[in-house]
C-alpha positions as CSV (number, residue, x, y, z in Angstrom):
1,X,17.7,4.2,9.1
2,X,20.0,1.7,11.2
3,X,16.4,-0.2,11.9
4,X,15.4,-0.7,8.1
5,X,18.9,-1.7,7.2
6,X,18.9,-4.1,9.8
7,X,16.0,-5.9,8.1
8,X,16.8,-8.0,5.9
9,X,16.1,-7.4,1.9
10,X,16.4,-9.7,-1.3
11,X,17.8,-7.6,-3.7
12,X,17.8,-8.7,-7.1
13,X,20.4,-7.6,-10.0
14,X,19.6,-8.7,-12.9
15,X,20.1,-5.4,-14.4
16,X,23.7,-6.6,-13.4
17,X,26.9,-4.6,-14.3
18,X,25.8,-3.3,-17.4
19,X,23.0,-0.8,-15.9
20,X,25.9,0.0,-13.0
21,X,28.3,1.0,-15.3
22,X,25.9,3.4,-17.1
23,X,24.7,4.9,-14.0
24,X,28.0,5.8,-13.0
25,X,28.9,7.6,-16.4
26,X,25.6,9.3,-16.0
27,X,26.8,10.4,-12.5
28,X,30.5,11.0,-13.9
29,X,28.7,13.3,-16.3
30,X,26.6,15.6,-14.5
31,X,28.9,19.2,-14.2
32,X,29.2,19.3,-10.3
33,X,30.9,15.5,-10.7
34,X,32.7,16.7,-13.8
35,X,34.4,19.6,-11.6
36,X,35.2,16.9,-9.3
37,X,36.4,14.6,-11.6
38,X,38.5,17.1,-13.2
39,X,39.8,18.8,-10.1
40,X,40.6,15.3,-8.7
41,X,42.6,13.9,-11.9
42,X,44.6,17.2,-11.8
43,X,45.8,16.8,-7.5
44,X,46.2,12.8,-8.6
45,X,47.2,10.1,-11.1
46,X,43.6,8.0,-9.8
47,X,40.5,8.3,-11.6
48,X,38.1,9.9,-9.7
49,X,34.3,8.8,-11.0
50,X,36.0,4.8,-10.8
51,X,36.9,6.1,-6.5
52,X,33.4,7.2,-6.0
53,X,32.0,4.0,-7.9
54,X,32.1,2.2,-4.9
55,X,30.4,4.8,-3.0
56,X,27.8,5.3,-5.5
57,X,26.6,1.7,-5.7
58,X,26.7,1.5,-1.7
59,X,24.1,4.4,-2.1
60,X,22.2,2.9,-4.8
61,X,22.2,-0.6,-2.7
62,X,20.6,1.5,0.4
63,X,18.2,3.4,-1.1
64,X,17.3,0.2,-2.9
65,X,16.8,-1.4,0.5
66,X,15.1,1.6,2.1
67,X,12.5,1.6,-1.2
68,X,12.2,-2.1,-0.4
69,X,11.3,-1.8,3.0
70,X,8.9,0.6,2.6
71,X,7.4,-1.0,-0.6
72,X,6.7,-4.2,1.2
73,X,5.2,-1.7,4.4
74,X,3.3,-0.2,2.0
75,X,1.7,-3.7,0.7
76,X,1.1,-5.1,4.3
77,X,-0.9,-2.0,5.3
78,X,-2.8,-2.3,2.2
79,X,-3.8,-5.9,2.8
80,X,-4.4,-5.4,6.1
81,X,-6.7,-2.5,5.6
82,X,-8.5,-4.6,2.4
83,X,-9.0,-7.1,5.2
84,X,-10.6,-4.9,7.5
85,X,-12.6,-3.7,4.4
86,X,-13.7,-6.5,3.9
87,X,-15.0,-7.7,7.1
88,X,-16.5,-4.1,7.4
89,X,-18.5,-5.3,4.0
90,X,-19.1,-8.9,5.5
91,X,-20.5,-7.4,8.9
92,X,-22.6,-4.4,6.6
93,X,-24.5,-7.4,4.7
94,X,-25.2,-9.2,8.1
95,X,-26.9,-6.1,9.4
96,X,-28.5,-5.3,6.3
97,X,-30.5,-9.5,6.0
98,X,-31.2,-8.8,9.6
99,X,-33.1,-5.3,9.0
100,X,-34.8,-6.7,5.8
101,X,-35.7,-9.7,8.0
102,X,-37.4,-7.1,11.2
103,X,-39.0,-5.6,8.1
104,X,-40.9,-8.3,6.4
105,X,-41.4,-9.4,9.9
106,X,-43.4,-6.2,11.0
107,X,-45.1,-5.7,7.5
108,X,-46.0,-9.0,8.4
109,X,-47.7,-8.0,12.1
110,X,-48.9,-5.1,10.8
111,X,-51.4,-6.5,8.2
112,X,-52.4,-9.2,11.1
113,X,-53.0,-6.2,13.2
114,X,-54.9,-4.3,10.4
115,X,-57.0,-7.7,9.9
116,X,-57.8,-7.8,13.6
117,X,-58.6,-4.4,13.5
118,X,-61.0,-4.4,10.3
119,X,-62.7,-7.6,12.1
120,X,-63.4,-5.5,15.2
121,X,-64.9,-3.0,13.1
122,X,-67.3,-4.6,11.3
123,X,-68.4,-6.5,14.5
124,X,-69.0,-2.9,16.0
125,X,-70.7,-1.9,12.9
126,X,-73.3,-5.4,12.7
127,X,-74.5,-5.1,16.6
């Protein structure tokens, strides 16, 4: 994980602080963070959801990274392999003119033969 957040990542947030401040009520509001919330407000005067806020949007901002990385992995291979799908097709269509070229060519002996052939016959047949 130290390698992909190494790399570097454009994130963009134009959600902004709005769509933050939403996801951390949503996370202040799910009943394990509630017990924590409340057992923390009771041992101190600090809020607790605004001290793991921080921690929460470093999370966020890493999996966010990590889903970027792999994302743009994800569309390299893909173009890479279209590539090679490509030249596959490319190279598939070259063989194919070349085999419908060998086979017009040997239709082509193969009536001269069958000509030569049919004159040899009836030169048998008139002596």
């Amino acid at each position: 994980m130290s390698q992909m957040s190494a790399i570097p990542v454009k994130i963009i947030e134009t959600k902004g602080i709005k769509r933050r401040k939403e996801m951390e009520n949503e996370y202040c509001e799910t009943p394990m963070q509630t017990k924590r919330h409340v057992a923390s407000t009771s041992t101190s005067d600090g809020g607790g959801c605004s001290s793991n806020s921080g921690s929460v949007e470093k999370i966020l901002q890493d999996v966010n990274e990590v889903v970027n990385v792999l994302l743009s992995t994800y569309t390299e291979t893909l173009s890479q392999r279209t590539a090679v799908n490509a030249k596959h097709v490319q190279q598939l269509n070259t063989i194919l003119e070349e085999a419908r070229a060998m086979e017009r060519y040997l239709k082509q002996k193969k009536e001269g033969l069958r000509h030569k052939l049919t004159m040899i016959a009836n030169a048998l047949h008139t002596e």
